[in-house]
mmCIF file of the N, C-alpha and C atoms, coordinates in Angstrom:
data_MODEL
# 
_entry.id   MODEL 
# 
loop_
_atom_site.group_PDB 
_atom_site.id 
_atom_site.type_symbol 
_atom_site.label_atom_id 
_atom_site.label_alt_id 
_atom_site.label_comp_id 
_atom_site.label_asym_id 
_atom_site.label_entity_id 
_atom_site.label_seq_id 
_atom_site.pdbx_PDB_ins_code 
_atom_site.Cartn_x 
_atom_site.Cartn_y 
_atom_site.Cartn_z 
_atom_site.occupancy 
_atom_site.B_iso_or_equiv 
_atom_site.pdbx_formal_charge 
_atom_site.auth_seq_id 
_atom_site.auth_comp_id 
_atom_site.auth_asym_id 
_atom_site.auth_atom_id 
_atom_site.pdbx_PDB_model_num 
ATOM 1   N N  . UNK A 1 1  ? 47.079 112.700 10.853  1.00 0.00 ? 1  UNK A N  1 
ATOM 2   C CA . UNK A 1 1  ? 47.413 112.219 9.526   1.00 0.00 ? 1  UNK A CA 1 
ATOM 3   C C  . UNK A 1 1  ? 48.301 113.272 8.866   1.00 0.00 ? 1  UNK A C  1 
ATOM 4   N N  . UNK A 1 2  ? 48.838 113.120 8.258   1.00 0.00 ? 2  UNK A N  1 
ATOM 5   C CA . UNK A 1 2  ? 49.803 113.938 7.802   1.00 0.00 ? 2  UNK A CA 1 
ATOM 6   C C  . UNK A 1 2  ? 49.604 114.264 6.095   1.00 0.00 ? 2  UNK A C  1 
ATOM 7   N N  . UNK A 1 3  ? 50.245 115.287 5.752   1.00 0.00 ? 3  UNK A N  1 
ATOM 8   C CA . UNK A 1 3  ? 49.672 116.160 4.421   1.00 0.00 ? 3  UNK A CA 1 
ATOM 9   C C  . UNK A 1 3  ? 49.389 114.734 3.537   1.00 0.00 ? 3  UNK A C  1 
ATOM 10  N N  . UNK A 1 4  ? 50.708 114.205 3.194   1.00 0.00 ? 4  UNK A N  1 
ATOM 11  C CA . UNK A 1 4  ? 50.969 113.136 2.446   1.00 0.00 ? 4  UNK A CA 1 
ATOM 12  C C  . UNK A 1 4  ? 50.392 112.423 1.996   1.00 0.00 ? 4  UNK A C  1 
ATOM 13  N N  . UNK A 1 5  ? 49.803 111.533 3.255   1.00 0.00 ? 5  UNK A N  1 
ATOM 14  C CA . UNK A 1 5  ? 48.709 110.719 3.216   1.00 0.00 ? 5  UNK A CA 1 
ATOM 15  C C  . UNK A 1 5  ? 47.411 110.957 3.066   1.00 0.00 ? 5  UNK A C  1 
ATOM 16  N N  . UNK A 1 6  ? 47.105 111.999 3.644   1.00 0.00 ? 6  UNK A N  1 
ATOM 17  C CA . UNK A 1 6  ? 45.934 112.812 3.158   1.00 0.00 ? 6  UNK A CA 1 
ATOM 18  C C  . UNK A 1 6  ? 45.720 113.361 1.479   1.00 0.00 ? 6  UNK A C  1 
ATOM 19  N N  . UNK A 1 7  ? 46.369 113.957 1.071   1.00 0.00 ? 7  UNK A N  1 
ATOM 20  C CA . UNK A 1 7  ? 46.342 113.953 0.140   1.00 0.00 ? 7  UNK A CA 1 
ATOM 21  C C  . UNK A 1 7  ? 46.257 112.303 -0.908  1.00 0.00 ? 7  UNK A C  1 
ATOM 22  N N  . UNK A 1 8  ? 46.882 111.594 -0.679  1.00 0.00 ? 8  UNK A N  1 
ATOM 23  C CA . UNK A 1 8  ? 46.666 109.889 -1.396  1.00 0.00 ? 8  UNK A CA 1 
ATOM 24  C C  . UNK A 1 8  ? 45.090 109.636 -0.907  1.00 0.00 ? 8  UNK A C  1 
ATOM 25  N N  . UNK A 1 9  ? 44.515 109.938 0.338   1.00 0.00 ? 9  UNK A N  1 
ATOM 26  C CA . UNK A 1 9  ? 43.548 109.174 0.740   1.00 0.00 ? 9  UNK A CA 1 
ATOM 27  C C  . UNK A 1 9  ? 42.647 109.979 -0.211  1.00 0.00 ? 9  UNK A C  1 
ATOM 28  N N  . UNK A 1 10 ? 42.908 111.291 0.129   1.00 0.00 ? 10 UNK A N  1 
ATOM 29  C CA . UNK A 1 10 ? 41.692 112.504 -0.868  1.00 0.00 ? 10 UNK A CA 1 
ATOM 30  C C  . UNK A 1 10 ? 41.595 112.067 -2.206  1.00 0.00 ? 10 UNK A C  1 
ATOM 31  N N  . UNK A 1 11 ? 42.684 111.574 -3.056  1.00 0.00 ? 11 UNK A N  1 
ATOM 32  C CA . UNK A 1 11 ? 42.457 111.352 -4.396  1.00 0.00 ? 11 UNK A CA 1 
ATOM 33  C C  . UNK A 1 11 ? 41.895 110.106 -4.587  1.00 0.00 ? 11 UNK A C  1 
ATOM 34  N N  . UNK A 1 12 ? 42.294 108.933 -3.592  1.00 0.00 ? 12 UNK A N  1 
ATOM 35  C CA . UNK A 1 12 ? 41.533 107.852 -3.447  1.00 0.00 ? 12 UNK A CA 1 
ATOM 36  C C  . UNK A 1 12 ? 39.863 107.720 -2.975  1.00 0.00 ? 12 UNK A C  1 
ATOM 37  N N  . UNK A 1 13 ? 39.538 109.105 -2.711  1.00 0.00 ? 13 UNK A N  1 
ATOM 38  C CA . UNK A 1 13 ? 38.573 108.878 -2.037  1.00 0.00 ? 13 UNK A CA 1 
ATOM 39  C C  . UNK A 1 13 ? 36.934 107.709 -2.485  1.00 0.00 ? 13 UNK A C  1 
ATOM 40  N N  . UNK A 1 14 ? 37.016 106.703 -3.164  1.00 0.00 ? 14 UNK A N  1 
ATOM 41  C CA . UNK A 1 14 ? 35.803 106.218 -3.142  1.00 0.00 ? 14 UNK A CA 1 
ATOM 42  C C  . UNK A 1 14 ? 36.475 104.389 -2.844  1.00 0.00 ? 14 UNK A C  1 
ATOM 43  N N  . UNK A 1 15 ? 37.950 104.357 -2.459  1.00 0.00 ? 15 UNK A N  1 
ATOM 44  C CA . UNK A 1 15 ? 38.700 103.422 -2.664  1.00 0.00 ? 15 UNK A CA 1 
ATOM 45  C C  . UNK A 1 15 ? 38.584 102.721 -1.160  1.00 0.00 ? 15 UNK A C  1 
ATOM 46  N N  . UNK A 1 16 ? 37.911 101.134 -1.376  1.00 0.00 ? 16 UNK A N  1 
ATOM 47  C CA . UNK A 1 16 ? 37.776 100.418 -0.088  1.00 0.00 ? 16 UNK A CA 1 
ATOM 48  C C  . UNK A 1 16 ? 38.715 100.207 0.950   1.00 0.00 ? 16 UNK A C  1 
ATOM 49  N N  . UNK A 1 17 ? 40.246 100.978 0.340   1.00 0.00 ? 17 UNK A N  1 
ATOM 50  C CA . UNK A 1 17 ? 41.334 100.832 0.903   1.00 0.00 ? 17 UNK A CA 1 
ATOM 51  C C  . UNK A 1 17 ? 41.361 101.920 2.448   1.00 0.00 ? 17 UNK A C  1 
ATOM 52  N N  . UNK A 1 18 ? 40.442 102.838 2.120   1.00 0.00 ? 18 UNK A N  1 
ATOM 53  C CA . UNK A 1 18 ? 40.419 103.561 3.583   1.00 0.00 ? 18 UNK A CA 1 
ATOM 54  C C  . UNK A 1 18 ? 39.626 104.040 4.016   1.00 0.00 ? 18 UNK A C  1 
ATOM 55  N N  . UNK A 1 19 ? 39.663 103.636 5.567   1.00 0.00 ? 19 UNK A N  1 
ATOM 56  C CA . UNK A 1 19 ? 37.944 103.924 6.444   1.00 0.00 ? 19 UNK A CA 1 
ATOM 57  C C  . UNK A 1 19 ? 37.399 105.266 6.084   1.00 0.00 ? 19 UNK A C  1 
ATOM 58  N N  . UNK A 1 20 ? 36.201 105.221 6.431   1.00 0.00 ? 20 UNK A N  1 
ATOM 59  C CA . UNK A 1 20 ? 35.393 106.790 6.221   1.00 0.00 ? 20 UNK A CA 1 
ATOM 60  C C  . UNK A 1 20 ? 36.105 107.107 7.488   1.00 0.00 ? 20 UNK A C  1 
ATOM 61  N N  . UNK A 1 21 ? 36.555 106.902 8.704   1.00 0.00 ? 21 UNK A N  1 
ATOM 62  C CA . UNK A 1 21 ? 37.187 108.000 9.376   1.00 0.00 ? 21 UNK A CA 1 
ATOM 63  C C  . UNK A 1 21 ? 38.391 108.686 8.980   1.00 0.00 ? 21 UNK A C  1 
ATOM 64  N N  . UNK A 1 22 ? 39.344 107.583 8.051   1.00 0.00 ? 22 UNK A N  1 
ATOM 65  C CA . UNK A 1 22 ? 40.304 108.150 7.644   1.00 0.00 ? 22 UNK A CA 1 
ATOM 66  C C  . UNK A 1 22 ? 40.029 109.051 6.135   1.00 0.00 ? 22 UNK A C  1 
ATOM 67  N N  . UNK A 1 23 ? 38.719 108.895 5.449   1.00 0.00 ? 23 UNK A N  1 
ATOM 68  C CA . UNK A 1 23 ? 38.365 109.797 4.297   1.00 0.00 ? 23 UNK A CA 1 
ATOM 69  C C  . UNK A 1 23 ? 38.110 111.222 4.931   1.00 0.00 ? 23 UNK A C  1 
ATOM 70  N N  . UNK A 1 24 ? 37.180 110.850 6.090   1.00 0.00 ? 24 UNK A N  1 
ATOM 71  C CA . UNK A 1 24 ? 36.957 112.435 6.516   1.00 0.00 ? 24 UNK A CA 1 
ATOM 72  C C  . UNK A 1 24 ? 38.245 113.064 7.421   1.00 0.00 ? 24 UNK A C  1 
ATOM 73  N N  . UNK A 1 25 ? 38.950 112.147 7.646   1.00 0.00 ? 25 UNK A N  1 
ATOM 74  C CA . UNK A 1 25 ? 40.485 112.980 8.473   1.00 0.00 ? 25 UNK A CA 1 
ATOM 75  C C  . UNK A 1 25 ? 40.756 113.712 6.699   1.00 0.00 ? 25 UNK A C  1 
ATOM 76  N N  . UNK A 1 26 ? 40.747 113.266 5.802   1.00 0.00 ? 26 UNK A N  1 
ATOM 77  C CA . UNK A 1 26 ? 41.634 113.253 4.752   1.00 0.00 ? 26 UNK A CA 1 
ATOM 78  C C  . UNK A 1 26 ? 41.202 114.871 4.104   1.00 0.00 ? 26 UNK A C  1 
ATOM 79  N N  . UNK A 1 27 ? 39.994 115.074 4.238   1.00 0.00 ? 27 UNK A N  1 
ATOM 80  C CA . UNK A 1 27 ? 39.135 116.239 3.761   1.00 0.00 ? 27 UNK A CA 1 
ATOM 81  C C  . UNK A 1 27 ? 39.370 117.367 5.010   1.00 0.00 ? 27 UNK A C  1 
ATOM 82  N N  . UNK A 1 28 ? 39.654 116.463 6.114   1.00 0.00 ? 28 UNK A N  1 
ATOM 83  C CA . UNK A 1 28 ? 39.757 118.110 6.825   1.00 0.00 ? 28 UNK A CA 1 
ATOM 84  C C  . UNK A 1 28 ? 41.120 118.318 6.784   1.00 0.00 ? 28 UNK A C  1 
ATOM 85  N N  . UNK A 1 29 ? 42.205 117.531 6.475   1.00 0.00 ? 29 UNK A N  1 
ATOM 86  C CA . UNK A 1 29 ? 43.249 118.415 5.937   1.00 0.00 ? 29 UNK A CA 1 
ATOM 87  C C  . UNK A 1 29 ? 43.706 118.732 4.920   1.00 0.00 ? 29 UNK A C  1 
ATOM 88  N N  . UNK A 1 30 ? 42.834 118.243 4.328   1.00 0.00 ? 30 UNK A N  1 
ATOM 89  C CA . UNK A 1 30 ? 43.003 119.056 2.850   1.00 0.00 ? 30 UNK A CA 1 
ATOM 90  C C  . UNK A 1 30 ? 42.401 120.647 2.712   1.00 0.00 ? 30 UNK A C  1 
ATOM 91  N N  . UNK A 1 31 ? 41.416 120.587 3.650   1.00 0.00 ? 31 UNK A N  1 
ATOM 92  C CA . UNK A 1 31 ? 40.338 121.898 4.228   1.00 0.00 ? 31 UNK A CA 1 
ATOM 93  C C  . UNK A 1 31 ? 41.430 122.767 4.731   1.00 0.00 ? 31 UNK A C  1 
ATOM 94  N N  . UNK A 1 32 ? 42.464 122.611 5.277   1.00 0.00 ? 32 UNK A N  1 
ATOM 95  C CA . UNK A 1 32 ? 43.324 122.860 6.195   1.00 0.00 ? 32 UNK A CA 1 
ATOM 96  C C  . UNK A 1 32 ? 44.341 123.506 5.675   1.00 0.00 ? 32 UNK A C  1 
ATOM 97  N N  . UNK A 1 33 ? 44.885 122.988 4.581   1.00 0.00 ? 33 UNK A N  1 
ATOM 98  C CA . UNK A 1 33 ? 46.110 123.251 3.502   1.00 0.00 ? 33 UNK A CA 1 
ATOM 99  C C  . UNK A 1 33 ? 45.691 125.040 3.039   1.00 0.00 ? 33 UNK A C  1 
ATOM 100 N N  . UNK A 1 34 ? 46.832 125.260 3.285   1.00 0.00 ? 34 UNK A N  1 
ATOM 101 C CA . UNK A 1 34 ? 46.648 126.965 2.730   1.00 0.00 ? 34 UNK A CA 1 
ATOM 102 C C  . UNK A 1 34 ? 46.593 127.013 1.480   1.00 0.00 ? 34 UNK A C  1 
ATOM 103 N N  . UNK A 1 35 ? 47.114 126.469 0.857   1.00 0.00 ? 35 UNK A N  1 
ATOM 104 C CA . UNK A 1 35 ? 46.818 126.683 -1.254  1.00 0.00 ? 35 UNK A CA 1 
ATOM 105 C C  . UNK A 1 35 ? 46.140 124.908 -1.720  1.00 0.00 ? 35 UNK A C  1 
ATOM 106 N N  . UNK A 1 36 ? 45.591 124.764 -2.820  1.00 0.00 ? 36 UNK A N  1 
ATOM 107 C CA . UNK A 1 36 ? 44.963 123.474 -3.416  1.00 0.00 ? 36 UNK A CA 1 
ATOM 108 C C  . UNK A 1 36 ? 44.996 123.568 -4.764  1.00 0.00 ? 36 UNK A C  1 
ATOM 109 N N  . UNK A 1 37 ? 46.444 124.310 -5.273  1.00 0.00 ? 37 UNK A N  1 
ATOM 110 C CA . UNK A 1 37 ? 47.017 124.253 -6.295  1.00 0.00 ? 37 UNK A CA 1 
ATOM 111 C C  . UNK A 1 37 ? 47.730 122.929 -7.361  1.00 0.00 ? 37 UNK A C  1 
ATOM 112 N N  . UNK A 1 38 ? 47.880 121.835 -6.259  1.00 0.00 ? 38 UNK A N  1 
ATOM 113 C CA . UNK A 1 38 ? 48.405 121.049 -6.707  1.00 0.00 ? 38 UNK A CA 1 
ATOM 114 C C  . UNK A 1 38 ? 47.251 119.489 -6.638  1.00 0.00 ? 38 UNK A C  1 
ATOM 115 N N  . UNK A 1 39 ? 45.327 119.481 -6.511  1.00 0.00 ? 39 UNK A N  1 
ATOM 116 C CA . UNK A 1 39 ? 44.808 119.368 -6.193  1.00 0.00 ? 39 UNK A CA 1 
ATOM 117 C C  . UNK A 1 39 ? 44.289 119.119 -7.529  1.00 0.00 ? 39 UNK A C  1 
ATOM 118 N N  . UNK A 1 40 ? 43.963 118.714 -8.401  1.00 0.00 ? 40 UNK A N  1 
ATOM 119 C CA . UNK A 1 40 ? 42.676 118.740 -9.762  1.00 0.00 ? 40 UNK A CA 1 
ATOM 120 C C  . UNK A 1 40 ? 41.182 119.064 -9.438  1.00 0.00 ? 40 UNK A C  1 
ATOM 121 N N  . UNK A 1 41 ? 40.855 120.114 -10.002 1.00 0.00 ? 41 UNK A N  1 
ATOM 122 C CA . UNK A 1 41 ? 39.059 120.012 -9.410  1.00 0.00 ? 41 UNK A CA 1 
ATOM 123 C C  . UNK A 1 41 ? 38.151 119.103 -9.860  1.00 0.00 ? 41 UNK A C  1 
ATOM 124 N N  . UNK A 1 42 ? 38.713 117.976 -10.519 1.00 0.00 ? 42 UNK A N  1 
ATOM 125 C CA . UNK A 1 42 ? 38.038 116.943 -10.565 1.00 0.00 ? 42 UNK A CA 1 
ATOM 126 C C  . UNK A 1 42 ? 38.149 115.912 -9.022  1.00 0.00 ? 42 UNK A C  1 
ATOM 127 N N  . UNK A 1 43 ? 39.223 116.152 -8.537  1.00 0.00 ? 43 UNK A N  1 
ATOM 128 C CA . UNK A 1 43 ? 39.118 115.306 -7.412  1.00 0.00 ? 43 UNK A CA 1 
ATOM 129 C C  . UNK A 1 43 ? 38.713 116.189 -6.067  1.00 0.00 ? 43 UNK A C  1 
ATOM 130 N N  . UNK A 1 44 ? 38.471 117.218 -6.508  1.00 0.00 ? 44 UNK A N  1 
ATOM 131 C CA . UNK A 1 44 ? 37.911 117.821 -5.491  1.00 0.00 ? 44 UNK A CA 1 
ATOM 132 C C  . UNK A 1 44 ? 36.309 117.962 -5.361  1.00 0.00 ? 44 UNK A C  1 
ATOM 133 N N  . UNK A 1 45 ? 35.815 117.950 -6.394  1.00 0.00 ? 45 UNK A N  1 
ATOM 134 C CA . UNK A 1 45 ? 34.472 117.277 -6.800  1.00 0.00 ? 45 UNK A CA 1 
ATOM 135 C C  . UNK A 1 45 ? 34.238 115.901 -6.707  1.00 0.00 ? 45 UNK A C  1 
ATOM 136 N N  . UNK A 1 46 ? 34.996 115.136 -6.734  1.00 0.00 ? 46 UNK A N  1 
ATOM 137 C CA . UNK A 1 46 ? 34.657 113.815 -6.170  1.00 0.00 ? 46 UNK A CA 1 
ATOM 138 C C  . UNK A 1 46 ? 34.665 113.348 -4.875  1.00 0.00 ? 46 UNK A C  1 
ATOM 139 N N  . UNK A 1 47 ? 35.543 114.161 -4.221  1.00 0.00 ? 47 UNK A N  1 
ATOM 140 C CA . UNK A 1 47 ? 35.438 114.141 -2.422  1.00 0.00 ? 47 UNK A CA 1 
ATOM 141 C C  . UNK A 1 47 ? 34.181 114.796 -2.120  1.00 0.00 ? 47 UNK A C  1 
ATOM 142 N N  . UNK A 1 48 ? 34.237 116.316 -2.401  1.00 0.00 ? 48 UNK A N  1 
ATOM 143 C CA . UNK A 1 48 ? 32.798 116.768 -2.366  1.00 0.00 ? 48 UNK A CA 1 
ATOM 144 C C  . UNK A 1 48 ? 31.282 115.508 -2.607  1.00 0.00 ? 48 UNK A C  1 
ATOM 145 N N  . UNK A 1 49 ? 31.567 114.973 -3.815  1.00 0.00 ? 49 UNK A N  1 
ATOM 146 C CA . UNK A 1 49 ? 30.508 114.180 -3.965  1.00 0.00 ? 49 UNK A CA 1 
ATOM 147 C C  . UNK A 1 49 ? 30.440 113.068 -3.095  1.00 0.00 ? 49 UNK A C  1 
ATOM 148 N N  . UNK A 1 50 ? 31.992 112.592 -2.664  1.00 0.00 ? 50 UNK A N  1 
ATOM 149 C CA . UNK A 1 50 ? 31.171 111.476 -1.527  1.00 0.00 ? 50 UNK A CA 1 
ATOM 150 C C  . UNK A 1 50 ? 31.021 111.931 -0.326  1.00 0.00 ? 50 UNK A C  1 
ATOM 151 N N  . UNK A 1 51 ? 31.287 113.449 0.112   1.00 0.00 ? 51 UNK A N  1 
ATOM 152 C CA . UNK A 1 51 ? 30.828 113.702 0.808   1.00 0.00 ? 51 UNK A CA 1 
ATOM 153 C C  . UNK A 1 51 ? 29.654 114.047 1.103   1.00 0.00 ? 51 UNK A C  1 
ATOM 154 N N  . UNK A 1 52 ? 29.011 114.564 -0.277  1.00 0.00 ? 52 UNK A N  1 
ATOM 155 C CA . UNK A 1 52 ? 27.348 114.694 -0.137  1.00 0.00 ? 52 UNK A CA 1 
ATOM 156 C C  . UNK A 1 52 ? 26.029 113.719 -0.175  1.00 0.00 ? 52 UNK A C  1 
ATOM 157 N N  . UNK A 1 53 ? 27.438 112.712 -0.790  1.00 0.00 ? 53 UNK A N  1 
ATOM 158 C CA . UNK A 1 53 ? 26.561 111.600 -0.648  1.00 0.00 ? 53 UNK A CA 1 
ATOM 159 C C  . UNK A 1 53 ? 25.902 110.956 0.849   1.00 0.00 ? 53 UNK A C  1 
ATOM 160 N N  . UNK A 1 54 ? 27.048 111.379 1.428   1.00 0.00 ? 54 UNK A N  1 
ATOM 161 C CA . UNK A 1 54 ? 26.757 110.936 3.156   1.00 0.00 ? 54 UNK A CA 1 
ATOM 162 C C  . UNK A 1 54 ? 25.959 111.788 4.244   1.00 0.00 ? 54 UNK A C  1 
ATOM 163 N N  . UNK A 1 55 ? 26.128 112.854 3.312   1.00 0.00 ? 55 UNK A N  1 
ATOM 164 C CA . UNK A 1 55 ? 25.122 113.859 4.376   1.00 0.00 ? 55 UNK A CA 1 
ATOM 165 C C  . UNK A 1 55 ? 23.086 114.145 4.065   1.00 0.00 ? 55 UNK A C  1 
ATOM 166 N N  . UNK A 1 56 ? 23.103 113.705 2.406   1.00 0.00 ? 56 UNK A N  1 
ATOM 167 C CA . UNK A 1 56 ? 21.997 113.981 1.768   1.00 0.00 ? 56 UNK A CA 1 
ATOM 168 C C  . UNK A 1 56 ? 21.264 112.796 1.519   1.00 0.00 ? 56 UNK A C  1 
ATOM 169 N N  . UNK A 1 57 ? 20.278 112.921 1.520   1.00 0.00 ? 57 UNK A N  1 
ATOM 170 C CA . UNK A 1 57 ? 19.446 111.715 0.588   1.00 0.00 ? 57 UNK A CA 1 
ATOM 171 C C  . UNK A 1 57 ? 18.517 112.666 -0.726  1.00 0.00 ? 57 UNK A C  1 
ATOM 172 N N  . UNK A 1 58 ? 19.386 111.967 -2.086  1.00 0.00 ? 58 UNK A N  1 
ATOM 173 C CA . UNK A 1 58 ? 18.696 112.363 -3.376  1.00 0.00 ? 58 UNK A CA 1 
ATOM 174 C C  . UNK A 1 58 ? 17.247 111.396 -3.685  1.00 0.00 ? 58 UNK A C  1 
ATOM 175 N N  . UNK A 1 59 ? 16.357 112.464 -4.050  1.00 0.00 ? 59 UNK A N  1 
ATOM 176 C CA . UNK A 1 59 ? 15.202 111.743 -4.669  1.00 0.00 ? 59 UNK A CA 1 
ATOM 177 C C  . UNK A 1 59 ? 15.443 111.297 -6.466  1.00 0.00 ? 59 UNK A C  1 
ATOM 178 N N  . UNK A 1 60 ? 15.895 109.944 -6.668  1.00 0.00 ? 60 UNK A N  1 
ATOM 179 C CA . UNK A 1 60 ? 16.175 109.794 -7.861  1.00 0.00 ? 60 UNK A CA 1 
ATOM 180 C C  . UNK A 1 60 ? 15.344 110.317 -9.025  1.00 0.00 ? 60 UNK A C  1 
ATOM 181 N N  . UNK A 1 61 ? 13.618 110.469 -8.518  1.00 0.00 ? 61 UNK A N  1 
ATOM 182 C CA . UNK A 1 61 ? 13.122 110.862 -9.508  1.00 0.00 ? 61 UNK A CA 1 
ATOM 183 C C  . UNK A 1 61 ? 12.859 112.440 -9.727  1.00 0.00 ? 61 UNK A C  1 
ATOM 184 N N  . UNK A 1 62 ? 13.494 113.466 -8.980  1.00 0.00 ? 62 UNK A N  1 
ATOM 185 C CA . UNK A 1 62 ? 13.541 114.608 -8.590  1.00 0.00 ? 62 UNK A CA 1 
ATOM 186 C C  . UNK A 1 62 ? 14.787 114.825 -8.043  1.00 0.00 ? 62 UNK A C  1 
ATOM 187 N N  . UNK A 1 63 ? 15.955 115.288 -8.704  1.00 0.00 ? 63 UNK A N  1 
ATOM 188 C CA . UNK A 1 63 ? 17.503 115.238 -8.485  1.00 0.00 ? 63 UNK A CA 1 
ATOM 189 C C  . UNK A 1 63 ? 17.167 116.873 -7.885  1.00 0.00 ? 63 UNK A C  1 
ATOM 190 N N  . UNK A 1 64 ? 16.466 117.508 -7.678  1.00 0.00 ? 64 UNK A N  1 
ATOM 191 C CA . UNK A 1 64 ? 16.688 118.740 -6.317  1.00 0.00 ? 64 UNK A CA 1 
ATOM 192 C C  . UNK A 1 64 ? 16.248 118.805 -6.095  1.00 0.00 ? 64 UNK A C  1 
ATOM 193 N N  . UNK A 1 65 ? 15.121 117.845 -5.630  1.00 0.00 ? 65 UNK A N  1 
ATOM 194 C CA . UNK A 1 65 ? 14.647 117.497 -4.131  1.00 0.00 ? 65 UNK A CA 1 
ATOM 195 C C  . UNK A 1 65 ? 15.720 117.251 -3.152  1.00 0.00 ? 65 UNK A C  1 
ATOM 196 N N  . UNK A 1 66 ? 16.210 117.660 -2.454  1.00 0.00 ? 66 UNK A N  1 
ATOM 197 C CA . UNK A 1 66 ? 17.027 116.771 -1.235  1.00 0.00 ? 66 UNK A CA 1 
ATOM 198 C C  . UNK A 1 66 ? 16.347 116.775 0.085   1.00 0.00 ? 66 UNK A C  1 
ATOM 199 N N  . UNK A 1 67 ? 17.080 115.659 1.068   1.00 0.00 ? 67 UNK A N  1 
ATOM 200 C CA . UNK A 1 67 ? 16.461 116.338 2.376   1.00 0.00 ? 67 UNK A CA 1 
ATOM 201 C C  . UNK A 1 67 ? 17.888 115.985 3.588   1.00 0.00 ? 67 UNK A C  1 
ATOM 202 N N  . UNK A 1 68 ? 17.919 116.255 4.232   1.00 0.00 ? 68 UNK A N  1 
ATOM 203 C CA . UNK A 1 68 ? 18.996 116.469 5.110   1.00 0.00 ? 68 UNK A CA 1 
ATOM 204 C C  . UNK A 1 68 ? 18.712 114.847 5.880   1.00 0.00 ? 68 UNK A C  1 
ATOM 205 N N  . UNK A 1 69 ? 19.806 113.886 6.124   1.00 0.00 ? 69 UNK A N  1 
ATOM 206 C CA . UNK A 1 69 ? 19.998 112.694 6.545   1.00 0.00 ? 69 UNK A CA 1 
ATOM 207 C C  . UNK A 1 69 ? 20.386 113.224 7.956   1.00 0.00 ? 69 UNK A C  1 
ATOM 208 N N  . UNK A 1 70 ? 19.990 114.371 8.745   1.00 0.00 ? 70 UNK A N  1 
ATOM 209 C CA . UNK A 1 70 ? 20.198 114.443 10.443  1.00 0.00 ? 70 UNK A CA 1 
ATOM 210 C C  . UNK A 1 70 ? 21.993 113.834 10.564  1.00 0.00 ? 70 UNK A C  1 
ATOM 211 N N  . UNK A 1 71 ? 22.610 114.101 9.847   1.00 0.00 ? 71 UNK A N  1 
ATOM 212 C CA . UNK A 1 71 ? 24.388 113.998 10.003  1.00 0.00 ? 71 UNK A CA 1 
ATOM 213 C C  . UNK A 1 71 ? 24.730 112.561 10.171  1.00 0.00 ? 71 UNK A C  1 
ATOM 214 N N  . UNK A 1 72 ? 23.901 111.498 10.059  1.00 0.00 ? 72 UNK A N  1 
ATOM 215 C CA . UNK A 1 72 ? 23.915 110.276 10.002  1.00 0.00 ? 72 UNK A CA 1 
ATOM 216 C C  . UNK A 1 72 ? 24.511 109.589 8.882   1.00 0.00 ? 72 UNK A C  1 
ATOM 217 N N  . UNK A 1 73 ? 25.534 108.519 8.573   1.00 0.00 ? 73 UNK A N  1 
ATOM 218 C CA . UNK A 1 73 ? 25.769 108.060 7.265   1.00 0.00 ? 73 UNK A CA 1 
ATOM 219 C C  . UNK A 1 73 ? 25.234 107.110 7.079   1.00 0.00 ? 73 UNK A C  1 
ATOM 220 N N  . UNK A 1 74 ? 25.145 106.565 5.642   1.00 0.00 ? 74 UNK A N  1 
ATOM 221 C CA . UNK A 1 74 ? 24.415 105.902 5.596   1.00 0.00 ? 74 UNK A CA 1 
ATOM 222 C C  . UNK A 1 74 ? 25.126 104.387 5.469   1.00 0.00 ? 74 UNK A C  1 
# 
């Protein structure tokens, strides 16, 4: 995937328009990019978040409780 698109998919990230394989291509080159200057840390917190969403399971009634989902999505 190339910067370009990666970057569109990263800011899109909760958008039905692209597979979770192409969200997580999208995060590892953004991981990849030597500066993330041109990046908002709001959308970098929102990739983060759907990324934690996929790795964690939150206890709604205890928000730090977590427990590890074994790398499985859900």
């Amino acid at each position: 995937m190339n910067i370009g698109k990666a970057q569109a998919v990263f800011e899109q990230i909760r958008s039905d328009k692209y597979s979770e394989t192409e969200k997580l291509q999208a995060i590892w080159a953004v991981l990849e990019m030597p500066t993330h200057n041109g990046i908002k840390k709001d959308t970098i917190l929102e990739a983060f978040r759907w990324l934690f969403e996929r790795a964690v399971e939150v206890d709604d009634e205890v928000p730090e409780t977590v427990s590890v989902d074994g790398g499985n999505s859900r």
